[in-house]
C-alpha atoms as one frame of an Amber mdcrd trajectory, in Angstrom:
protein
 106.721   9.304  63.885 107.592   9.175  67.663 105.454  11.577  68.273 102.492
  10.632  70.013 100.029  13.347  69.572 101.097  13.005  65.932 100.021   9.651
  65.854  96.754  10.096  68.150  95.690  13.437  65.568  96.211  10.263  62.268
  94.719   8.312  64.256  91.830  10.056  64.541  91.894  11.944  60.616  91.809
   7.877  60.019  88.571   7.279  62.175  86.757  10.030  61.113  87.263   8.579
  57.252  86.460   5.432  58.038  83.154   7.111  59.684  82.387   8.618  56.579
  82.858   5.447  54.696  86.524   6.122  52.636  88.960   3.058  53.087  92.842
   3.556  52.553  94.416   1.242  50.238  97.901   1.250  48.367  97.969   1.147
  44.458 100.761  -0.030  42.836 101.030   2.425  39.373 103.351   4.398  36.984
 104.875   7.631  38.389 102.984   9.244  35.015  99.804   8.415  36.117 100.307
   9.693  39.613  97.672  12.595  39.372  95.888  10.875  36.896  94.960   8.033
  39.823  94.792  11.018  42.698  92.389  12.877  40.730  89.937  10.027  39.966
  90.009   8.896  43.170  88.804  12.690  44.082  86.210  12.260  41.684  84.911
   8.701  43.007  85.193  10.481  46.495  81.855  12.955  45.855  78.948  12.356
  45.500  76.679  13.197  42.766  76.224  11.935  38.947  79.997  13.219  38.150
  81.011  10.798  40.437  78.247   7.967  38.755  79.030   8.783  35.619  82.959
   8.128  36.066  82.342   4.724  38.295  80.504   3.309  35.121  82.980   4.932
  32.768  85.777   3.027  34.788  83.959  -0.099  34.997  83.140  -0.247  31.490
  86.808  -0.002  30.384  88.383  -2.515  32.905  85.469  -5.097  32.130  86.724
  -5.047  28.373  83.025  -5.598  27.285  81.622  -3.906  24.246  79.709  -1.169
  25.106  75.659  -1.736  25.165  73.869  -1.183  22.272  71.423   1.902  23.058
  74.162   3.918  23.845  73.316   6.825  21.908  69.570   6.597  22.855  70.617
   7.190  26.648  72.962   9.953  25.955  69.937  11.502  23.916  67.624  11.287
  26.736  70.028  13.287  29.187  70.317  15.911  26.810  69.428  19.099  28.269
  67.272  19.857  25.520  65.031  16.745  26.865  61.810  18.662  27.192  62.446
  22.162  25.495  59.767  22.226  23.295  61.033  22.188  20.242  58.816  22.497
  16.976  61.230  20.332  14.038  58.705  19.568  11.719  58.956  20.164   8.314
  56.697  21.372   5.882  56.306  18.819   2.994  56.507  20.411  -0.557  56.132
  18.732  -3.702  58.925  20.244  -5.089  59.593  22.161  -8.853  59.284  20.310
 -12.125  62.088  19.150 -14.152  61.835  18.753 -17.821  63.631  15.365 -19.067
């Protein structure tokens, strides 16, 4: 890269990054897992709760703890039925008579 205006236009793709808040970094991995790494780091990249969601999937796995109990609770609570109304009660019958 002898180019100059090559390395003034990286340069500044590097600033602009860096004013957006992304920092490069080298990883050391398997060829396999190539796009595997490249696409997660994509997904840590946006913003939103995709990106939330697969920081504290991440974390969770390289910590090695055991997940939190309550798990199921939360994933409950972001169901999208959450809210929808929904009449599940039963109506109680006594049921027939058997003879013995």
């Amino acid at each position: 890269m002898s180019n100059t205006a090559q390395k003034r236009a990286i340069e500044s793709y590097r600033a602009r990054l860096t004013q957006r808040g992304f920092k490069r970094f080298e990883v050391l991995a398997l060829e396999s897992d190539r796009e595997l790494i490249r696409s997660l780091a994509r997904q840590l990249a946006e913003e939103g709760p995709e990106a939330d969601q697969a920081r504290q999937t991440v974390r969770a796995l390289v910590s090695g703890e055991p997940p939190k109990a309550g798990s199921i609770l939360s994933a409950l609570r972001r169901s999208p039925l959450v809210g929808a109304d929904l009449d599940l009660s039963r109506s109680r019958e006594e049921g027939r008579r058997v003879d013995l």
